[in-house]
C-alpha positions as CSV (number, residue, x, y, z in Angstrom):
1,X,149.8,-71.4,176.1
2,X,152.6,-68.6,175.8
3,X,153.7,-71.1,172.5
4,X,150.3,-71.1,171.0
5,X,150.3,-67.4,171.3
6,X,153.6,-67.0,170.0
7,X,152.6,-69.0,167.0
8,X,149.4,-67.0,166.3
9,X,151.6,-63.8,166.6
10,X,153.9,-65.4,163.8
11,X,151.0,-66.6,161.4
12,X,149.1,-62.8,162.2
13,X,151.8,-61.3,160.9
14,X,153.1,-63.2,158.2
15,X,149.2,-63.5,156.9
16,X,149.7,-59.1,157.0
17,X,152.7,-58.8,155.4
18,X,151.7,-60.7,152.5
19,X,148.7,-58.9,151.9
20,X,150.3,-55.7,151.5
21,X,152.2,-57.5,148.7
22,X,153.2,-54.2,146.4
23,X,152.8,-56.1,142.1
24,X,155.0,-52.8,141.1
25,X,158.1,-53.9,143.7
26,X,159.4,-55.9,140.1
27,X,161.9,-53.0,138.2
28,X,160.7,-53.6,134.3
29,X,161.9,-50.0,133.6
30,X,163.6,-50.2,130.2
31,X,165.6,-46.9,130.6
32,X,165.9,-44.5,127.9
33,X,166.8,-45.5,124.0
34,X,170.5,-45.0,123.4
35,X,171.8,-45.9,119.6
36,X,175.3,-46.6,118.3
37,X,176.8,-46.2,114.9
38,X,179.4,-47.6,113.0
39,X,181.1,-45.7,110.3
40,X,182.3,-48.5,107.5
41,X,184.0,-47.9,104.5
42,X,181.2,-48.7,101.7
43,X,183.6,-50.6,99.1
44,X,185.9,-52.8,101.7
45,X,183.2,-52.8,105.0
46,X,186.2,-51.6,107.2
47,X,185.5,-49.6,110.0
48,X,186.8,-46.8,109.8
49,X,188.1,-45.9,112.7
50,X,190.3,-49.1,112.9
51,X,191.8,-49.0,109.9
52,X,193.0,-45.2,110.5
53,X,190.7,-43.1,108.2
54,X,189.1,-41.5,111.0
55,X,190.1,-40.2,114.3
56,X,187.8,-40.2,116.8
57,X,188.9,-36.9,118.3
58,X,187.7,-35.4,114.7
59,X,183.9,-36.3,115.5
60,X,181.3,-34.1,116.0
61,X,177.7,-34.2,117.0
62,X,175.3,-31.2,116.4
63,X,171.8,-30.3,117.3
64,X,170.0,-29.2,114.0
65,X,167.1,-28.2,116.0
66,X,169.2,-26.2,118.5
67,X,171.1,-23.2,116.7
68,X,173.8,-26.6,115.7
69,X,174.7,-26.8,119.4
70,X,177.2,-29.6,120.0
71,X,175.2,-33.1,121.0
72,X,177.2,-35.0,123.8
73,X,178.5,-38.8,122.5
74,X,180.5,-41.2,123.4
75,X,183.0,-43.4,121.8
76,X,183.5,-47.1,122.1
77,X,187.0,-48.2,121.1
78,X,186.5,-51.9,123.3
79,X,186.7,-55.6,121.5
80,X,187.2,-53.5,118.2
81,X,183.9,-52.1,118.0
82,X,184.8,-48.6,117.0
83,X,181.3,-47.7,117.5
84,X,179.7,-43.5,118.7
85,X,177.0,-44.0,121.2
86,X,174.1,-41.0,121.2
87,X,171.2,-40.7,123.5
88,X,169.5,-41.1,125.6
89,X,166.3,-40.5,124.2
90,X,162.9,-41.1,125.0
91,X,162.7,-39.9,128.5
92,X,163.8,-35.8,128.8
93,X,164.8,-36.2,124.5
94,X,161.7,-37.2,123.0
95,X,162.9,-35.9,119.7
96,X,166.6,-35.3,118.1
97,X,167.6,-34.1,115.0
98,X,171.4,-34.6,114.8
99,X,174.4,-34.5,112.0
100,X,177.2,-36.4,112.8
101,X,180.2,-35.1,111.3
102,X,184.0,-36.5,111.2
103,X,186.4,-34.1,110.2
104,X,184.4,-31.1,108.8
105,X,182.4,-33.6,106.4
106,X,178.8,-34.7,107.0
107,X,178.3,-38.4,107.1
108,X,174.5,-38.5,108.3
109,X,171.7,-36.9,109.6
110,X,169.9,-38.6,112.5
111,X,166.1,-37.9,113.2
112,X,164.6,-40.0,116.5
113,X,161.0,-39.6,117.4
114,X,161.1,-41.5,120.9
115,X,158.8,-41.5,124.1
116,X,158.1,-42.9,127.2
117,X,155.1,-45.1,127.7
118,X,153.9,-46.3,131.4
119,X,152.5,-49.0,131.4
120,X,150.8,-50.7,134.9
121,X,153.8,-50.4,137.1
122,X,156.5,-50.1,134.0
123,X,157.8,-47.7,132.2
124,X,160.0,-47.7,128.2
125,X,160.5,-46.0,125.7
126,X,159.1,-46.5,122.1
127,X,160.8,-45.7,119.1
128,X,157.7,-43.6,116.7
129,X,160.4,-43.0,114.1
130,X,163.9,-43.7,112.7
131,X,165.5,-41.8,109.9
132,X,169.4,-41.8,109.1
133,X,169.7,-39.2,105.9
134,X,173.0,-39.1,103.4
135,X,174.1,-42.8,103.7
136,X,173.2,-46.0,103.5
137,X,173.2,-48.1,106.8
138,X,172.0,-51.1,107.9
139,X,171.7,-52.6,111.4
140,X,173.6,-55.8,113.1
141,X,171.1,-58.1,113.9
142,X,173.7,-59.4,116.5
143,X,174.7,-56.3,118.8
144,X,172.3,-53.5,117.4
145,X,174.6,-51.0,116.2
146,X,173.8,-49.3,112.8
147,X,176.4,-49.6,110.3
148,X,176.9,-46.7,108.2
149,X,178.3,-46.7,105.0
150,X,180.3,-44.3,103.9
151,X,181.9,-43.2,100.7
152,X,184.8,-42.3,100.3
C-alpha cells in the first residue's frame, strides 16, 4: 500500500509541475542592433587600417544630435578584420545620428532609426531606417559588416 501511495505521490506531482509549464522559459531575445564598418580604399578595396593609412587611435565617433559629444566604439583588429563596431541601438538608442571621423576628416555620417518590439514572450529590435551619408558602402553578405569606401 505504502508503494501505491508513493507512486500516486510521484504521478501527482509530476502531472503539477507540468502544468505550470511557463511557454516564455525559451530566451528568443535578440539583444540590441550593434553595426560594424569597414573603411576600404575605393580604387584598390584595401582596408585601410591594414595597409597603414589609418590608425585606429586617430578615430573618432561623434553625436550630431548631442552638442557632437564623443559616441563610444570599438575596434576589431582580430582575423584581419579591421572593422569599428557602434551600438547598441534599439533598446535605450532608438535613434543615432553619428559622423565617424579618422584623422580630423569625415568619412560618413551614420543615421539609425531602431526599436524594440515585444513580441509574445520575445523581445528584438527592428531596424525602421539605415542611412550612411558621404560614401559609398556596401554590405558583406558573409559577416555583415558595411564596407565603406573611401577616397582618397
Amino acid at each position: 500500500m505504502r508503494t501505491k501511495a508513493s507512486i500516486f505521490l510521484v504521478i501527482a506531482f509530476s502531472a503539477f509541475i507540468s502544468c505550470s509549464v511557463d511557454n516564455c522559459d525559451v530566451d528568443c531575445n535578440s539583444g540590441p542592433l550593434s553595426l560594424s564598418f569597414e573603411l576600404l580604399d575605393k580604387a584598390t578595396g584595401e582596408n585601410l587600417f591594414i595597409n597603414g593609412t589609418f590608425d585606429p587611435a586617430d578615430i573618432e565617433v561623434l553625436d550630431l544630435d548631442n552638442n557632437n559629444s564623443r559616441v563610444q566604439f570599438t575596434f576589431n583588429s582580430e582575423n584581419d578584420i579591421n572593422s569599428i563596431n557602434l551600438g547598441p541601438f534599439g533598446w535605450e538608442k532608438k535613434i543615432a545620428n553619428y559622423v565617424l571621423k579618422v584623422e580630423e576628416r569625415e568619412i560618413f555620417v551614420l543615421l539609425v532609426d531602431a526599436e524594440e518590439k515585444k513580441e509574445d514572450c520575445c523581445s528584438y529590435v527592428i531596424l525602421n531606417k539605415l542611412t550612411i551619408e558621404g560614401s559609398n558602402y556596401s554590405q558583406n553578405t558573409e559577416n555583415g559588416i558595411y564596407e565603406i569606401l573611401v577616397e582618397l
